[in-house]
N, C-alpha and C positions, 0 to 999 in steps of 0.2 A: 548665228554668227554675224549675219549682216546688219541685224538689228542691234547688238554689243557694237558695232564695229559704227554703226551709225549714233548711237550715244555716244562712246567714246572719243569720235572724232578720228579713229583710223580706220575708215572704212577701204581705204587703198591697200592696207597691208593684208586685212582681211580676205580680200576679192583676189588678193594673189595667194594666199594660202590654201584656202577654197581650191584654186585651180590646181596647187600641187596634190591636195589631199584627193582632190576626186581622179587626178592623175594614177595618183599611187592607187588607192581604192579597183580602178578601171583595168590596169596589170596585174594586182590578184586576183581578181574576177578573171580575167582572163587566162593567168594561170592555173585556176582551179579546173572552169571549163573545159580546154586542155588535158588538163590530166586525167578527166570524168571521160572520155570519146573513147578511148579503145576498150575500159570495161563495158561502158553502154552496146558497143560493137558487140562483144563477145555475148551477152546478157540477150539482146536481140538474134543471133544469131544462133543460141540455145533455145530459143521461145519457138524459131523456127524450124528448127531441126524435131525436135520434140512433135511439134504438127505435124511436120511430113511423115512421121515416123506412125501417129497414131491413126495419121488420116489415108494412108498411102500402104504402108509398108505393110503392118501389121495387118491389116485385112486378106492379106495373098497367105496370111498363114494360117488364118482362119479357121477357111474352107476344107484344109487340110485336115488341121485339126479335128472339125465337126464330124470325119469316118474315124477316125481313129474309135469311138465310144469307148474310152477308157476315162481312170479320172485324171486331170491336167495337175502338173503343181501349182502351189498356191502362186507363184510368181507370175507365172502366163495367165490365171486366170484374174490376178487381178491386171494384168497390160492389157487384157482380150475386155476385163470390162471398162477400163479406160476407153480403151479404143469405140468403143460403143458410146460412151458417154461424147465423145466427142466429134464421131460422125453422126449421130442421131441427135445431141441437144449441145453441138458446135455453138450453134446462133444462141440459145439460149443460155450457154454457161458467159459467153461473150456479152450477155444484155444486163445478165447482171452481174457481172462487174463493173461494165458500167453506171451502173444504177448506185450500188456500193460507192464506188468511187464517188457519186455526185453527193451521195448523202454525209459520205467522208468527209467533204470538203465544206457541208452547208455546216456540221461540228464542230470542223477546225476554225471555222469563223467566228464560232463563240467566242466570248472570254475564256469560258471551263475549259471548252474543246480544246483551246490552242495552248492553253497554260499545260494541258496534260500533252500534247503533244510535244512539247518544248521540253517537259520537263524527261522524258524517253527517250529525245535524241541527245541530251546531257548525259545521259545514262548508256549512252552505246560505248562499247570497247573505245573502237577507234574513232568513227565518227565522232564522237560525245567528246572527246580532246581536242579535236581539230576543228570543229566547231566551236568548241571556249576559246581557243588562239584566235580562230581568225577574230573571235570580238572581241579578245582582249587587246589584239591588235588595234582595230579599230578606234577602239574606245582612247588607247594610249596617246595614241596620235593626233584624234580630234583633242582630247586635252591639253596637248603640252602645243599645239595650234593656239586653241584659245588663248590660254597662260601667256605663250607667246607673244599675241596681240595684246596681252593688256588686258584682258576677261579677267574679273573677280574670279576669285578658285570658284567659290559655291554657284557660282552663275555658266562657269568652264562645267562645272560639274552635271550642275542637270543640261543640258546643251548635247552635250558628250554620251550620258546614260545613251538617247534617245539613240546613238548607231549601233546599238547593241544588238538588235536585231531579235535579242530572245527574254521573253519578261520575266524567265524568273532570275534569269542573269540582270535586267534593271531592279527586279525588285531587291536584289541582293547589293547592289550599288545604291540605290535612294536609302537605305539603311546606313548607307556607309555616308551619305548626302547628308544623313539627321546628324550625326554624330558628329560630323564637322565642322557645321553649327553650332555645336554645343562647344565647340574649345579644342577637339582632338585634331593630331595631327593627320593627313591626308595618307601616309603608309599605317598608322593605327587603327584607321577607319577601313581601310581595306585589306587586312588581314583576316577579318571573317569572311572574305571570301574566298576560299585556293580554289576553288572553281577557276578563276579568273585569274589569278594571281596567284603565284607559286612563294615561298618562303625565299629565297634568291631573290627577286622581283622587289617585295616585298623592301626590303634590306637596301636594295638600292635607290626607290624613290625616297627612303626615308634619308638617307645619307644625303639624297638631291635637294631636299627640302633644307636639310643643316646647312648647304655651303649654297640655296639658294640657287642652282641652276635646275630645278623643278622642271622647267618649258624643254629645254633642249634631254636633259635623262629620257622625259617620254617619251621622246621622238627616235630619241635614239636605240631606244626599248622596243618603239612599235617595228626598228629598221632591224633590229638583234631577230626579232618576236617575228619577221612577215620573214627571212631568211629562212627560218627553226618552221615553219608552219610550210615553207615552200619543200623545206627537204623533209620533213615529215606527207607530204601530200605525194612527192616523189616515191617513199618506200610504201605510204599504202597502195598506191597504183601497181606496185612494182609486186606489193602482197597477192592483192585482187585479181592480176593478168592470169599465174598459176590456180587459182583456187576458182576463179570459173571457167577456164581449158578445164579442172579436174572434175570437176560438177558437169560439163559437156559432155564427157569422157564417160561421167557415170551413170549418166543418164542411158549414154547410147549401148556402153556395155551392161547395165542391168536390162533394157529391152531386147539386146540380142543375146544374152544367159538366156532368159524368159524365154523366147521363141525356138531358140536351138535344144534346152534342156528334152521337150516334148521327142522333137527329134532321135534323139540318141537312144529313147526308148520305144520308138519304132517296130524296131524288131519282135519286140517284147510282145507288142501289140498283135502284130501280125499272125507268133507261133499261138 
């Protein structure tokens, strides 16, 4: 953008655009983060209950268990071989995950690696939408910026792909880059993408292009589009609070079915 805005010879309107778009940019990051802290709470706070449960609790029932000599059901014995697995190789299921984890990551740095990475979190229910918004947001905005300033479309265009954040979402836009090139209009070229771009959408920049207010549509698209992504980020948090309370919930009552079941036939054992 500073480089357009340096050929052009507005590089003043440029630098104050830049400072709104990284504004804007800087408020969805921060409302995303935000709305990500009370599942991470809960999520963490299952990791550790689950511990306590395997490394603390479950062992006092054990011992109990070991006189009964009967056979256990399959529930308890498989919590009783948990609990073994992770008071006796704790450290070791902990080393390698992180070892997993580092090799995960040496993957994702690939090309292949990260292309398939990319290509799984497009593919998720919810994530996989709200992840296209936030770049289609993005994308909208850095372009109807450029356009704004004075930026050739094809020059707005590649400039723009690059805050997309995900490649096959760029690969899917420098397709729509070629064709524009060739003579097509700018909403014709990106209608093979609804990844990105929904038929509404769609429909609109093409009307913006007919009466020529192209710059201000995206912007206003990206102001429609970061609204729609805020309240969509709102109901998945709002989804996710109940669904891991209920994963908390089921974790702790299947370990306490598991250790009580043994119990109640007790008697059983005893006559």
């Amino acid at each position: 953008m500073v480089a357009a805005g340096e050929s052009g010879g507005f590089l003043d309107v440029v630098l104050n655009q830049i400072a709104d778009f990284q504004m804007r940019e800087r408020e969805l990051r921060s409302r995303i983060i935000s709305a990500m802290i009370y599942p991470a709470v809960l999520l963490c706070l299952a990791v550790a209950v689950l511990v306590f449960l395997l490394t603390f609790f479950i062992p006092r029932f054990q011992a109990i268990f070991a006189g009964f000599g009967a056979q256990l059901p399959l529930i308890t014995r498989i919590i009783l071989s948990a609990s073994e697995v992770a008071r006796h190789y704790g450290v070791l299921v902990v080393l390698v995950l992180v070892v997993g984890g580092f090799l995960a990551r040496r993957v994702l740095e690939t090309e292949r690696g990260r292309r398939a990475w990319e290509s799984l979190i497009l593919r998720l229910p919810t994530f996989g939408r709200l992840s296209a918004r936030f770049a289609m947001t993005r994308f909208c905005r850095m372009l109807g910026t450029l356009i704004g300033a004075g930026v050739p479309l094809v020059n707005s265009l590649s400039v723009a792909r690059r805050s997309l954040g995900n490649q096959i979402l760029v690969d899917a836009v420098t397709a729509s880059i070629d064709r524009v090139k060739e003579g097509e209009s700018l909403a014709a070229s990106l209608a093979d993408t609804p990844t990105l771009f929904p038929g509404s959408m769609i429909e609109m920049i093409s009307v913006a292009e007919e009466t020529g207010r192209l710059d201000s549509e995206l912007v206003r698209l990206a102001d429609a589009a970061d609204s729609d992504l805020d309240r969509q980020l709102r109901m998945a948090v709002a989804l996710a609070e109940p669904v891991m309370l209920f994963l908390l919930a089921g974790f702790i009552g299947t370990i306490f079915i598991g250790m009580v079941m043994p119990i109640f036939s007790l008697q059983d054992y005893i006559k």
